[in-house]
Every structure is written in structure tokens, then in C-alpha cells.
FIMARTI-626283 format. One record per residue: residue in one letter; x, y, z of N, C-alpha, C in turn. Coordinates in steps of 0.05 Angstrom, whole numbers, plus 32768, in hexadecimal, padded with zeros to 4 digits. Each point is the difference from the previous one (the first is absolute). Example, Ala and Ser with C-alpha at 12.3 -4.5 7.8 and 13.67 -1.06 7.14 Angstrom:
2
a81087F8E809C7FEE80188000801280188000s7FF980157FF28010801880017FF18016800E
This chain:
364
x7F5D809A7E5B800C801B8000800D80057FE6x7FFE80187FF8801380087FE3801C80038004x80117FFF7FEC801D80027FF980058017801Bx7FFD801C7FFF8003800A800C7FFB80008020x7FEF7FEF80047FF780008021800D7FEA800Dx800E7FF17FE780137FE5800480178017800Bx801280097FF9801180167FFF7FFD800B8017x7FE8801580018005800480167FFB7FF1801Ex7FEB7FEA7FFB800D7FF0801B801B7FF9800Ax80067FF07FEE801C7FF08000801880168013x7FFC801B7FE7801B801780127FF38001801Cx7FEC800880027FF7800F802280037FDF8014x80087FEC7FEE80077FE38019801D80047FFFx800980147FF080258001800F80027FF07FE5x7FFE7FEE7FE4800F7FF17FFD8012800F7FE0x80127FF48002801C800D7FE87FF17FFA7FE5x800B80187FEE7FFA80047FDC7FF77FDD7FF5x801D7FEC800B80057FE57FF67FEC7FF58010x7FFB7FFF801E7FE37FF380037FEF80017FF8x7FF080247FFF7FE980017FF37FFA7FF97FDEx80157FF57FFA80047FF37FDD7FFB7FF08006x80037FEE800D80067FDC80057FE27FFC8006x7FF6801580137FE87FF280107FE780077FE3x800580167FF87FED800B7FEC80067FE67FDCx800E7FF6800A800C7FE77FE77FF17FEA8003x80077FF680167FFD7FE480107FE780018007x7FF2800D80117FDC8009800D7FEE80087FF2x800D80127FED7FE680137FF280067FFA7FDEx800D7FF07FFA800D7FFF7FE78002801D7FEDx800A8011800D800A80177FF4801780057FF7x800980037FE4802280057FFA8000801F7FFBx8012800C8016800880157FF6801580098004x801E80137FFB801580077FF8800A8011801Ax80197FF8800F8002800E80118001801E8000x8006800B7FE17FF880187FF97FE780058001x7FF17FF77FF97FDC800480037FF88007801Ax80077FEA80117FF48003801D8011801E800Bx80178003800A8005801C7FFF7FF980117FF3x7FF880047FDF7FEE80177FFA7FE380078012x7FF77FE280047FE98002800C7FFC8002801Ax80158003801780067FFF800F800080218005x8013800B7FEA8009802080067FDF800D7FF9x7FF47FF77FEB7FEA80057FF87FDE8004801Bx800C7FE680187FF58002800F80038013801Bx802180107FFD8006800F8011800A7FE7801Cx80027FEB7FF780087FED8012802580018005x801080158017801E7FF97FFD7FFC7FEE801Cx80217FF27FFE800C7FF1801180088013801Cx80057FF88013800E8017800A801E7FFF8001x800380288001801C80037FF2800E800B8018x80217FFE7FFC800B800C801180107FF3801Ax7FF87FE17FF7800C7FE98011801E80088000x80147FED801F801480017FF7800A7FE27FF0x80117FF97FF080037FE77FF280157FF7800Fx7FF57FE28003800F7FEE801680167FFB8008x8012800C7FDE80207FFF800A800C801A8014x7FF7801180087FFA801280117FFE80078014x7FEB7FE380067FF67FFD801280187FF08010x80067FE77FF080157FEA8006801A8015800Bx800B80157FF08013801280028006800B8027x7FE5800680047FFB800F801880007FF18015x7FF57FE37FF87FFE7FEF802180187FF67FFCx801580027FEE80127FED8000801C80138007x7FFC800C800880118022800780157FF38019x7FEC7FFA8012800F7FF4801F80097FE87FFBx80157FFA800980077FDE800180057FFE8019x7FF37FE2800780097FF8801E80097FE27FF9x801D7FFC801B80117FEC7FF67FDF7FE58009x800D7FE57FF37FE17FEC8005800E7FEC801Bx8015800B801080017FF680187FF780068016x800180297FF77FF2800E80107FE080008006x7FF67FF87FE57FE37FF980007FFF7FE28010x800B7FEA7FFF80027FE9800F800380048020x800C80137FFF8005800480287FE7800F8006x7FEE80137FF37FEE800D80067FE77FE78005x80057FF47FE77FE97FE680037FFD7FF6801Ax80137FF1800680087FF780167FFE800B8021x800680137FF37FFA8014801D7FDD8004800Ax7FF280037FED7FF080007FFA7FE77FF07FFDx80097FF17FF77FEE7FE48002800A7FED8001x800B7FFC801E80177FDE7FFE7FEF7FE47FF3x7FE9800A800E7FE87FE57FFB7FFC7FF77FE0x800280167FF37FF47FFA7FE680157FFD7FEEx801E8008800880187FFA7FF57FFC7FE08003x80047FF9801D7FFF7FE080047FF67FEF7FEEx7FE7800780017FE97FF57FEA800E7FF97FEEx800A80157FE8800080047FEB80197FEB7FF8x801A8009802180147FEB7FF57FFD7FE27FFCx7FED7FF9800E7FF97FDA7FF97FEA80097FEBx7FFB80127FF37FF97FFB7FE87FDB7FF38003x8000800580197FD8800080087FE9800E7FF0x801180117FE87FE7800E7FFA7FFD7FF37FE7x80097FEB7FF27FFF7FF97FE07FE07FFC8003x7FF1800F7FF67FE880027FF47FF97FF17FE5x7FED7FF77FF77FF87FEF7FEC7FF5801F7FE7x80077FF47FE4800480117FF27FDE7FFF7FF9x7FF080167FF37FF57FFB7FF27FF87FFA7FEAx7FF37FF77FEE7FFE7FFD7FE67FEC7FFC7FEFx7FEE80027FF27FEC80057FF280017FFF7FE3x7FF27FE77FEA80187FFE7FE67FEA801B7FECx7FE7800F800C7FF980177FEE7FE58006800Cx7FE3800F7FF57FED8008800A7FEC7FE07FFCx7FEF800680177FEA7FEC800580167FE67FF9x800F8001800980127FED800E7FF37FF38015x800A801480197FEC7FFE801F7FFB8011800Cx7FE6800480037FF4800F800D7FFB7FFA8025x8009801D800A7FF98003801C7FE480078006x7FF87FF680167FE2800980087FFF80058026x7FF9801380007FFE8003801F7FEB80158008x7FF58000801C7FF0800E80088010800F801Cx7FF080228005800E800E80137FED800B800Bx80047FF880257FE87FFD80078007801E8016x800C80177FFE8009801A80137FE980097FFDx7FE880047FEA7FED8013800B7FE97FEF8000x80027FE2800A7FF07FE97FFC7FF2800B8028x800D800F800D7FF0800080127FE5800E8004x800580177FE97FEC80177FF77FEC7FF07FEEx7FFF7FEB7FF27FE97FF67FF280127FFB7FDEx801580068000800C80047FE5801D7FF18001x7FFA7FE87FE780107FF07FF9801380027FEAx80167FFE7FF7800C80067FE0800E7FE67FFEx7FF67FFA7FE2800D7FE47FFC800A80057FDBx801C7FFA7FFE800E800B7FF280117FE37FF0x800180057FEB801D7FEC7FE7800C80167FEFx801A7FF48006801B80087FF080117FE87FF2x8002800B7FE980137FF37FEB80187FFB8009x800E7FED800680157FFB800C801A80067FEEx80017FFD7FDD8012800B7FF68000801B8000x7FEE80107FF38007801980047FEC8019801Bx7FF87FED800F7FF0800B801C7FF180157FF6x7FF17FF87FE67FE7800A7FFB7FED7FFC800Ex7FF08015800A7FE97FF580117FE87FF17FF7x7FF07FF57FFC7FF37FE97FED7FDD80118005x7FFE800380247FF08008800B8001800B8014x7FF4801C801480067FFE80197FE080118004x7FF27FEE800E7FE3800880077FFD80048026x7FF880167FFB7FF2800580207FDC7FFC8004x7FF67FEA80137FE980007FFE7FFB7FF8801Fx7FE57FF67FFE7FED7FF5801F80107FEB800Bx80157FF37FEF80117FE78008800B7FFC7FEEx80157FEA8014801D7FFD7FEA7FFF7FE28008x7FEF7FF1801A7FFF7FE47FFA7FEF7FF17FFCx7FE180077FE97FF67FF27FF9800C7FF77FE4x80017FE67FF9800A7FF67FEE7FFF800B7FE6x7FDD800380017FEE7FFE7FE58005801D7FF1x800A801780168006801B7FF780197FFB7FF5x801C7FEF800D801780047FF77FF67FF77FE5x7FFE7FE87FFD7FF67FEB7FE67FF2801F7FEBx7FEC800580097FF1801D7FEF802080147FF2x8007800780168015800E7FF6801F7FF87FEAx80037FDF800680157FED7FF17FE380067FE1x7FF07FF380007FEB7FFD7FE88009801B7FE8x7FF380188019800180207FED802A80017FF2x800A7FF88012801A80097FF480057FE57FE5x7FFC7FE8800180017FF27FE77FF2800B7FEFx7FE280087FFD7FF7800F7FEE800580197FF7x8010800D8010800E80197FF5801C7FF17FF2x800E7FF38003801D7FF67FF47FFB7FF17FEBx7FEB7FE880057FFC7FED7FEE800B7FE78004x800A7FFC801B80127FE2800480078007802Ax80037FE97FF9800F7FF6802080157FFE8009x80157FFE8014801680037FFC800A7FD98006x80187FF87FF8800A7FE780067FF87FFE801Ax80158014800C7FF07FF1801F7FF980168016x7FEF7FF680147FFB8014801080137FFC801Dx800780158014800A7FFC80147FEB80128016x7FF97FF580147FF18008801380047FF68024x7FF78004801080037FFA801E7FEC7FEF8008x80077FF2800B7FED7FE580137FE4800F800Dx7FF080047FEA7FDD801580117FF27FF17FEAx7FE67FFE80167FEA7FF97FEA7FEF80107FEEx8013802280017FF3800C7FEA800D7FF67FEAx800F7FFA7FF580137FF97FE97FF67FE57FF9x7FEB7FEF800A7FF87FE77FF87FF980077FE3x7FE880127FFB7FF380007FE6801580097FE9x801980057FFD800F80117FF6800E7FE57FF5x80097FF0801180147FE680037FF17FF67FEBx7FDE7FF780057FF07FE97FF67FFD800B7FE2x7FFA801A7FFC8006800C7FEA80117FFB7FE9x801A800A800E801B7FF87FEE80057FE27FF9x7FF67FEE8010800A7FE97FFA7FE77FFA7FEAx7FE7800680077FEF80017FE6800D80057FEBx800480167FFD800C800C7FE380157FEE7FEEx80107FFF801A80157FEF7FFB80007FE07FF4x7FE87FFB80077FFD7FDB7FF7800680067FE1x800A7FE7800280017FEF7FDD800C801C7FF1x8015800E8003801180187FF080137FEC7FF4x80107FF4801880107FF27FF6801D80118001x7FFA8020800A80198011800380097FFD8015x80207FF47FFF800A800580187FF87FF58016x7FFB7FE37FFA7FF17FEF800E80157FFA8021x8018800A7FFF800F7FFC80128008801B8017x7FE5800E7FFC8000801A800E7FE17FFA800Bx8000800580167FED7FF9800B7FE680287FFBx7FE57FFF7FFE7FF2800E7FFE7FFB801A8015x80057FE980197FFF8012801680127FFB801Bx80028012800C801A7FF780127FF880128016x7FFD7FEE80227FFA80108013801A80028011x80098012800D801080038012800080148018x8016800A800A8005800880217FF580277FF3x7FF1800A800B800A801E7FF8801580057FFBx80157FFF801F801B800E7FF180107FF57FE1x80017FEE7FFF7FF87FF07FE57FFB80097FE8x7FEF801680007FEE80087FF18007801B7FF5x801A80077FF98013801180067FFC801B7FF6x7FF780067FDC7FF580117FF47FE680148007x7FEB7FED80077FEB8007800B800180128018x80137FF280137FFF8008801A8013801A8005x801880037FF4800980167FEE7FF2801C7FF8x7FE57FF77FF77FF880177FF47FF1800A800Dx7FF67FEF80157FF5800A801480018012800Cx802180018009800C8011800C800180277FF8x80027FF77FE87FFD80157FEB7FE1800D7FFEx7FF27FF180067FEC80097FF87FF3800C8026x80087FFE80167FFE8004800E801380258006x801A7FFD7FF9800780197FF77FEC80137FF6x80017FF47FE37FF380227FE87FDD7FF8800Fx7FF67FF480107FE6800880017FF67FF1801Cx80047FE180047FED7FF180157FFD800C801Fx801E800A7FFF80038016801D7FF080148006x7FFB800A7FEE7FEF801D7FF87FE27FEF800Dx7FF37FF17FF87FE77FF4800880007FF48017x80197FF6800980007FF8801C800180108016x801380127FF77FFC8019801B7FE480167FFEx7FF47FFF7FE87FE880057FFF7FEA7FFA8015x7FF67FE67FFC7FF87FF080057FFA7FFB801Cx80217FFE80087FF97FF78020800680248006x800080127FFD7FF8801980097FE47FFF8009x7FF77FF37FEA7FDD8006800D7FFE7FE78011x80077FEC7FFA7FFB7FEF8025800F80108009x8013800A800C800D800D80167FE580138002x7FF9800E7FF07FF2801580097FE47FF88011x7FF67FE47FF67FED7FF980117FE57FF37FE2x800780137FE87FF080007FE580037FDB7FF9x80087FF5800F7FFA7FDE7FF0800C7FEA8016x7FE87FEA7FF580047FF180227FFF7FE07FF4x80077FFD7FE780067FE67FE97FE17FED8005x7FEF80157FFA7FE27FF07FFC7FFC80017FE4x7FE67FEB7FFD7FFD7FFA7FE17FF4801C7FEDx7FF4800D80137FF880137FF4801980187FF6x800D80078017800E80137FFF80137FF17FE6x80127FEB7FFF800E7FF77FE67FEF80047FF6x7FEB80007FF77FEA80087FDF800880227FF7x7FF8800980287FFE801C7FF2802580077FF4x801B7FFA8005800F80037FF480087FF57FE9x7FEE7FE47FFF80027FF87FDA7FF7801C7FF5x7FEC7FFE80087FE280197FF0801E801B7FFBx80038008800D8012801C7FF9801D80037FFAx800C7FE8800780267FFD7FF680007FEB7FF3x7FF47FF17FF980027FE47FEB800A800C7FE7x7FF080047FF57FFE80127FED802180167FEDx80028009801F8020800C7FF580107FF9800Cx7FFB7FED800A801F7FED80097FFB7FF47FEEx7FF17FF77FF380047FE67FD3800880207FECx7FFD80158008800F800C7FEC8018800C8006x80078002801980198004800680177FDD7FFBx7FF57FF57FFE800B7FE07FFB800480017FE3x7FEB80117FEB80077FF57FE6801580147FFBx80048024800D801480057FFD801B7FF68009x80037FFC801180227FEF800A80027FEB7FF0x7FF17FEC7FF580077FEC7FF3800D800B7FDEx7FF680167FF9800080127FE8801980097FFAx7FFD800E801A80208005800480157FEF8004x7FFB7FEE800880177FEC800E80087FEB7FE3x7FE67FFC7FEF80007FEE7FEB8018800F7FE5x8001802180038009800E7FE9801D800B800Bx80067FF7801A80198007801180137FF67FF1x80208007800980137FEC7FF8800F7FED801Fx7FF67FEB7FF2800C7FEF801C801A7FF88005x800C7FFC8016801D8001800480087FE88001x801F7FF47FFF7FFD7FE77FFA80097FF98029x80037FDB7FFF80017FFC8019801F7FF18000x7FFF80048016801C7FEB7FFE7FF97FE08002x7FE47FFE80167FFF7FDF7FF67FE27FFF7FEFx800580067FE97FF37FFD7FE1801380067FF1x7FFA7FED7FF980187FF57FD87FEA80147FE4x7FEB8005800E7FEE800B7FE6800380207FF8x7FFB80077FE9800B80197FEF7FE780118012x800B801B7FFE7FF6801780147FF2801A7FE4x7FEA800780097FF380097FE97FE6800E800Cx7FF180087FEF7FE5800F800E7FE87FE27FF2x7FF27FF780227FEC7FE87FF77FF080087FEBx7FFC80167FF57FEB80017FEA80087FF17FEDx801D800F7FF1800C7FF47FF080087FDF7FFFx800C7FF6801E800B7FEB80007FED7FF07FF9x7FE6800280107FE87FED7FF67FF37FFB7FE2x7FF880157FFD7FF87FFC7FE480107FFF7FE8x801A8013800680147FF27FE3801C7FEE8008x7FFE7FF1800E800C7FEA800A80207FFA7FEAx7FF180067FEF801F7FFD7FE48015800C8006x7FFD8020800580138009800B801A7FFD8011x7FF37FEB800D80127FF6801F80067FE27FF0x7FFE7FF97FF080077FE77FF37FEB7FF18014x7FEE80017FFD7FEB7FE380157FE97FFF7FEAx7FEF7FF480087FE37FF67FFC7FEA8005800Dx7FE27FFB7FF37FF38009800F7FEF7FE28008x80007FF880187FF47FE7800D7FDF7FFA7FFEx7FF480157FF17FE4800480037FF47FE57FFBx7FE67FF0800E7FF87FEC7FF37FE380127FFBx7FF37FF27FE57FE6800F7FEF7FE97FE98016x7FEB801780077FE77FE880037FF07FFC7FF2x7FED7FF57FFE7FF17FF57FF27FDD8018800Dx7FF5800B7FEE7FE5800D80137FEC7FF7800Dx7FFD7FEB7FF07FEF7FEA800C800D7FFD8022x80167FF18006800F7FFA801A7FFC801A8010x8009801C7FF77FFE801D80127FE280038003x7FEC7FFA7FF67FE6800D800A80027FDE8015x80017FEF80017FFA7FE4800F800B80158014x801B80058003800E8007801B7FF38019800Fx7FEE80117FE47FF9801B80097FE37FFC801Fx7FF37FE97FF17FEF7FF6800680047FF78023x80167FF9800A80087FFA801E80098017800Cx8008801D7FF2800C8013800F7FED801C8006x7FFC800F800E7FF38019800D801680137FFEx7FEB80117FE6801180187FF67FF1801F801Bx8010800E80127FF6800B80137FFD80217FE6x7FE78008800A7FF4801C7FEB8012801B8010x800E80067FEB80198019800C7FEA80138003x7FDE7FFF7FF97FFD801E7FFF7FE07FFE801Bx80077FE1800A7FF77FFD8022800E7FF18008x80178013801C8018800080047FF67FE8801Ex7FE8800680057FF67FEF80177FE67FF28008x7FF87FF180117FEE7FF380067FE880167FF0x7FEC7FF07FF07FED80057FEA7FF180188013x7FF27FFD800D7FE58007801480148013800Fx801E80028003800380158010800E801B7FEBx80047FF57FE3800580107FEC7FEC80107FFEx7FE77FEC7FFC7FE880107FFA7FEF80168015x800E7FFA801B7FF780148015800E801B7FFDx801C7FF87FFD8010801880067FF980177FE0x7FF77FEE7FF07FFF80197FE77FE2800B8005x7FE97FF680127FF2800D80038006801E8013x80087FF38013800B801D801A8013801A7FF1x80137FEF7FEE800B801A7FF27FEF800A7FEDx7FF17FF07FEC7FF1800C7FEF7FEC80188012x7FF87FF880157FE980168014801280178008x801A7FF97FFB8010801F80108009800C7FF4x7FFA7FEC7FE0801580177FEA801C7FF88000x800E7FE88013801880077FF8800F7FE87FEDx8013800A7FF480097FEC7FE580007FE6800Fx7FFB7FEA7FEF7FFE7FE3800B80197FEF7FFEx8015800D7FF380187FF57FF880138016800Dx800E7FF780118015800D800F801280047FE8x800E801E7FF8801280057FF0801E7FFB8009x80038007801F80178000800980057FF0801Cx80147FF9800A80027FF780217FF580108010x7FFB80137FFA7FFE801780167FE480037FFEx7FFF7FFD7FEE7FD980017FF37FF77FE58009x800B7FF07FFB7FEE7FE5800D80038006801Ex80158000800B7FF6800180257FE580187FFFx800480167FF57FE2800680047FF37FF47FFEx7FEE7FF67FED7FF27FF37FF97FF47FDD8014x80197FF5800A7FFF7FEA80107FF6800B8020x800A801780067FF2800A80137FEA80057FFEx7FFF80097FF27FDB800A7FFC7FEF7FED7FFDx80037FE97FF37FF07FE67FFB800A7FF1801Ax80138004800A7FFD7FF3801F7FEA8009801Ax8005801C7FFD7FEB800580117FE580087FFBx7FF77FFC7FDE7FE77FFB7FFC7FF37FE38008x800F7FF27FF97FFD7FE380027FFD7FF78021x8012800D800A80057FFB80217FDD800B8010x7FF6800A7FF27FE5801E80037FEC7FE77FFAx80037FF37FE97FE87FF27FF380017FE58010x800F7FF2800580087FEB80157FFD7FFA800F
């Protein structure tokens, strides 16, 4: 991309005058003058938005009422005797988090809510700054050789591996494990950190976290979809019928996924009470790591080793969303009716799934 399309990405991800310097320094090796980029900024008709109120203001207004903090203690109490109790023997000390920078350790997990419809999502997050690494929706989230496909594409997009991996006791994560510890032989880095590390889900704390989030801004939306049409009678969890919903929502449920991650990656994240780590937007935290006084954990592979590993993993084709022979049926029936073969919208694919249901149901 040119100087300018650098520019304007960066502003439309939300990030400040001093980010988009740093990242255009550090990424793109571009030096230019925080006067420059604002010329070129105003030049682009690109403003901030105006008219905010400023925080001391804000602070001014909530801080208007005072309430005595005994009176808030009797309300507690009144209120929730149970969780007062708790609190007084001191039951909730939670374990802190900590992470010493990016590709540190990476989370890996799979979410299996619309795994009953035929559709799996299997997702990694950066544990220092909960960059998302990857989050893919496909035919499955527990064959190994796909996770492994998907760990492969994201080292060749970065250029390295992270110290260590964290994942859940499943045998999709085998090829991922066998992977890392590959990479990992004879480094000699950090020989006292182990490569890969399995544990409990809840455990698994970042990952499972974003889950949650990601069920909010979107997974809900597909689930009450979804089972609308089993309620309605439109799906009865046969192999066919999951094809025909790869065939028509695969597709924009992976681009509704690359937006939330887009967004979520250029956000500003809040800090936690049990994390010790600096609070920041993951774009930044990850890739200019300096800022926050850390490092970046990356280990380099070797190409030779990434094509060996490429060689064990099944990269699934985003542009046949399902079983080969039933891709190739369904674009014949639409091609004969005229109608577009790529559902544009939710609302456009249930057409479309209906219609190839009960052609299919006809030919059967």
C-alpha cells in the first residue's frame, strides 16, 4: 500500500496521530513529522470526532453526589449477605495474570455453538496484548491437520512461532503441539519454558474470554438463526443439509469473523484487576511492544522446517465452503435458475438454502 493508504487505514482502525507514526516507523519504515501526517490527514478530509465532553467533566458530574462508605457497606450487606461472607474470609484472592510481552504465549481454542449446524470456529490469541493471531470458521474445528493448516498460514504470515503454546486436553491440538516442539528443537531459547502446555479449559482463561465476546457482537446472531430454521422444521442435522448451510453461511460467517477481529484488534482494551499487564489497543501492543517497555518473543523458522510441517496439514478452500460433489451440485441448480451462487446477506442465504433444499429433497 502507498504512504497515503497507510494513513488512511491506520485512522479508520481508531488509532492516535502518535500511533499511526510509530506503526508507519516501525512496519513500513516510513519517517514522517507529526506535522506532515496532519497536513495529510486534513488534506485527506480525514477529522477526529469533535465535540466530546473532556474527562475532567465528566469526573466533575459523577462525583457531584457523595454517599457516606458505611452506608454503601449496609446496602452490601443487605443485599448480598452471601457474597459479603465470601469476600470477608477473603475466598476470592484470584491468581494474577502475567505475560512478559507478544508471542510470549499463545492461547488456542475451538467453539463448538454452531458446531451443531455443520460449522466449527477455531481461534488464537496473543496473550500479552490479546491480539487475535487467527479466528477461522470452517467444515471443522477438530480435525487436527486443519488446526495445524491454520497454526502453518499464521507463522508464514508473522515469520516465527511463539515461545509457547497454551491449549485444552483434545486431539485436535495434537498437530499444533508436535509442530511447536519441532520448531522449537535445538533453539536453545529459553530452554526452561516448555513449547507447549495442555490444560483444563477453564484454565485457558484469555481464549475462553473472548469467546464470550465474540458470542455477544455476533455468535448469537447465528445461533438463533439457525435453530429458527430447525424450529421451523427447514433442518434435521443430516450430512447433506450441514453441506447445504456450509454452501450458503460459511462464507459470511469468515467475513463477519474477519470483521470483529478488526475491530476488536484496533480497540482500546481496558485494564483488569487480576492482570499486572499495561492496557492498550492489541494492534499496537503486539507489534510495537517497545512502547510498553517489553519485547517481542518471536522465534524465526527455518523454510525448509514450515513447508516439512506444511506437508502434514489440510489447508480447507474458503471458496468450497463444503463437501466437493455437493458444491458442485448446488452451483449447477443455481446456475439453471439464474440465481447468484454466493449468498450476499443472512437473509439471502436462507433463501437460497431453501431452495437448494427442496430441489435436492425433488432429486433424491
Amino acid at each position: 500500500m502507498s504512504e497515503t493508504q497507510l494513513i488512511t487505514f491506520y485512522f479508520t482502525l481508531g488509532l492516535s496521530n502518535d500511533e499511526i507514526l510509530a506503526f508507519l516507523k516501525v512496519q513500513h519504515n516510513c519517517n514522517i513529522s507529526l506535522r506532515t501526517l496532519k497536513r495529510r490527514l486534513k488534506n485527506l478530509k480525514l477529522f477526529r470526532k469533535k465535540g466530546y465532553s473532556p474527562i475532567n467533566q465528566v469526573a466533575t458530574y459523577l462525583f457531584k453526589d457523595t454517599v457516606r462508605q458505611e452506608t454503601i457497606r449496609r446496602l452490601l450487606k443487605s443485599i448480598d449477605p452471601v457474597g459479603v461472607e465470601i469476600r470477608t474470609r477473603r475466598r476470592l484472592r484470584r491468581r494474577q495474570y502475567n505475560n512478559k510481552g507478544p508471542n510470549y504465549l499463545w492461547h488456542v481454542d475451538s467453539y463448538d455453538k454452531l458446531k451443531p449446524f455443520g460449522i466449527g470456529i477455531n481461534g488464537c490469541i496473543d496473550g500479552f496484548s490479546r491480539h487475535i493471531m487467527w479466528m477461522k470458521a470452517g467444515r471443522t474445528n477438530n480435525n487436527p491437520r486443519v488446526i495445524g493448516g491454520y497454526f502453518v498460514d499464521t507463522i508464514q504470515k508473522i515469520g516465527g512461532i511463539p515461545l509457547t503454546i497454551r491449549a485444552d486436553m483434545g486431539t485436535e491440538n495434537r498437530h499444533i503441539e508436535q509442530m511447536q516442539v519441532f520448531f522449537r528443537r535445538d533453539t536453545g531459547i529459553n530452554i526452561h519454558r516448555p513449547a507447549f502446555l495442555y490444560g483444563k479449559s477453564t484454565a485457558n482463561q484469555k481464549i475462553e474470554c473472548w469467546w464470550g465476546i465474540l458470542r455477544k457482537h455476533n455468535a448469537e446472531f447465528w445461533m438463533n438463526l439457525f435453530k429458527k430454521i430447525q424450529d421451523d422444521g427447514y433442518f434435521n442435522g443430516s450430512y447433506l443439509e450441514k453441506a447445504l448451510i456450509q454452501f450458503c453461511f460459511l462464507r459470511i460467517i469468515q467475513s463477519e469473523l474477519n470483521s470483529v477481529v478488526l475491530e476488536w484488534n484496533s480497540h482500546n482494551r481496558s485494564s483488569s484487576k487480576n492482570s499486572i499487564l499495561p492496557r492498550g489497543k492489541p494492534l499496537i501492543m503486539y507489534h510495537i511492544p517497545e512502547i510498553y517497555r517489553s519485547n517481542d518473543y518471536l522465534i524465526s523458522v527455518e523454510f525448509d522446517d514450515l513447508e516439512i510441517a506444511r506437508e502434514e496439514c489440510v489447508f480447507l478452500d474458503q471458496e468450497c465452503p463444503c463437501d466437493k460433489d455437493v458444491f458442485e451440485l448446488c452451483n449447477i441448480l443455481l446456475n439453471e435458475a439464474a440465481v447468484e451462487n454466493i449468498p450476499s446477506d443472512p437473509y439471502n442465504a436462507i433463501d437460497v438454502y431453501l431452495y437448494l433444499r427442496n430441489k435436492l429433497s425433488c432429486l433424491l
